[in-house]
C-alpha positions in Angstrom: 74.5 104.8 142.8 74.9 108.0 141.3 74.7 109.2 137.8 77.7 109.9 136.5 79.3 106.5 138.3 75.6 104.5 136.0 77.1 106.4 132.8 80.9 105.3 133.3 78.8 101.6 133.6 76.9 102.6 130.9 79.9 103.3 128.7 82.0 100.6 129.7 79.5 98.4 128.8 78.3 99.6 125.4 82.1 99.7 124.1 82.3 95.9 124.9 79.2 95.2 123.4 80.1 97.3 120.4 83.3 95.1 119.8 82.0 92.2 120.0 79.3 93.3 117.6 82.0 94.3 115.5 84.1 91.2 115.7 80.9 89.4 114.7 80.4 91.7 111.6 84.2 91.2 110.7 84.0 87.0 111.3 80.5 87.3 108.7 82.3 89.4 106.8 85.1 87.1 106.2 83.1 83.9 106.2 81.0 85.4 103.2 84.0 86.2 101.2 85.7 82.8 101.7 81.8 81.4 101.2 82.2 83.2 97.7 85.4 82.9 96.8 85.2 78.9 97.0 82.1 79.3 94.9 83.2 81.1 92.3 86.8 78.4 92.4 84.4 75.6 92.3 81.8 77.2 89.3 85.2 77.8 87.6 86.9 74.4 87.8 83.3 72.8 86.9 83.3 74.5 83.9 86.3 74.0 82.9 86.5 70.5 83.6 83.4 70.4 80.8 85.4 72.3 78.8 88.4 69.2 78.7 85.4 66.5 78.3 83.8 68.5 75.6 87.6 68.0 73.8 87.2 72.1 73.2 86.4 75.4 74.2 84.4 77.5 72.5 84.7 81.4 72.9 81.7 81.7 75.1 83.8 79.1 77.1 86.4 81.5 77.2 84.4 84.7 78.2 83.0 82.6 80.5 86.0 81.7 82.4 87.1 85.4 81.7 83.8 85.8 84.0 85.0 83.6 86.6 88.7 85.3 86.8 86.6 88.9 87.0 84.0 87.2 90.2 87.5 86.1 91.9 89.5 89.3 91.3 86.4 91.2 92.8 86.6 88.7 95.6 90.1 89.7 96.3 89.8 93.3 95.9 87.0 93.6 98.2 88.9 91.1 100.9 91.9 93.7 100.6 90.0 96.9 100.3 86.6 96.5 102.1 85.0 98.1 99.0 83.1 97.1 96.3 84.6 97.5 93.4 81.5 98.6 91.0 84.0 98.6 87.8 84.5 95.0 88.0 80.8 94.3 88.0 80.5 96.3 85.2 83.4 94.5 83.2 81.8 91.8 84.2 78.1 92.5 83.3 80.4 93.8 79.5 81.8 89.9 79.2 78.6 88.3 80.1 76.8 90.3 77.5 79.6 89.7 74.5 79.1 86.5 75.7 75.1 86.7 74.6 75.7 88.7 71.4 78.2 85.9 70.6 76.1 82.7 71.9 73.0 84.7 69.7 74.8 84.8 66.2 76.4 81.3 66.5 72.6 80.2 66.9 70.8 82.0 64.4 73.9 83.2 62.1 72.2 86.8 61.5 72.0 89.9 63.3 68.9 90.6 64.9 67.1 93.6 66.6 68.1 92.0 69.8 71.7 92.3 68.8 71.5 95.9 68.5 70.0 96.6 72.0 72.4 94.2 73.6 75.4 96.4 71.6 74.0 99.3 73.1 74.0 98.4 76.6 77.5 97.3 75.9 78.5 100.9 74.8 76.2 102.3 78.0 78.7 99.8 80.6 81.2 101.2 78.3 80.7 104.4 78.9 79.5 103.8 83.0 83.1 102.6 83.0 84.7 106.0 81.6 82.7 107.4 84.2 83.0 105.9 87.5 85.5 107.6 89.1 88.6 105.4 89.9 89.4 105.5 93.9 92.7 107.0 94.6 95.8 105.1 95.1 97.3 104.6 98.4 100.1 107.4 97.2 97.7 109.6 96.5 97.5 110.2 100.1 100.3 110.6 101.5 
């Protein structure tokens, strides 16, 4: 057997393995997603369905869901997109944290030290938001 006919083997057979690796990384890939978009359904509905037993929703109840709506729409950008889409963790990681400062002064009816530091990182996430770079639209290519 010569070499050039072992490297036409050679090639054959790494682009097969290749895409079958790929296909396995795609199948993960979308078994993950569905994996954590049911999660974040199921978290959702649980809480809500507290919510109606409770007889009322508080407004950490309705940040929280507000969470849950953020988890799914960054669920469905990343299924469409294959990217992460770091702004929504940050508006996310925003909620979650009104959601403390809120939770905090219903408990203790006074504004703490704590309160200030959680008010800054809100203005820091803020800020991360301004400067994140958005990605460019699908026009902005052609």
């Amino acid at each position: 057997m010569d070499s050039e006919h072992f490297e036409q083997l050679h090639q054959r057979w790494k682009s097969r393995v290749d895409t079958i690796g790929n296909l396995l990384i795609e199948i993960f890939h979308y078994l993950a997603l569905f994996v954590i978009g049911a999660s974040v359904v199921w978290s959702g509905v649980v809480a809500y369905g507290g919510m109606m037993l409770q007889g009322h929703a508080t407004i950490g109840d309705i940040l929280l869901l507000f969470i849950y709506l953020e988890l799914g729409a960054m669920v469905g950008i990343y299924f469409k997109t294959n990217a992460m889409p770091v702004r929504c963790l940050i508006y996310i990681a925003i909620t979650a944290l009104a959601r403390l400062v809120i939770a905090d002064v219903q408990a203790h009816h006074e504004a703490g030290m704590g309160m200030l530091w959680v008010s800054v990182a809100i203005l820091l996430l803020a800020i991360a938001t301004r400067v994140i770079r958005k990605p460019p639209s699908e026009s902005e290519y052609h």
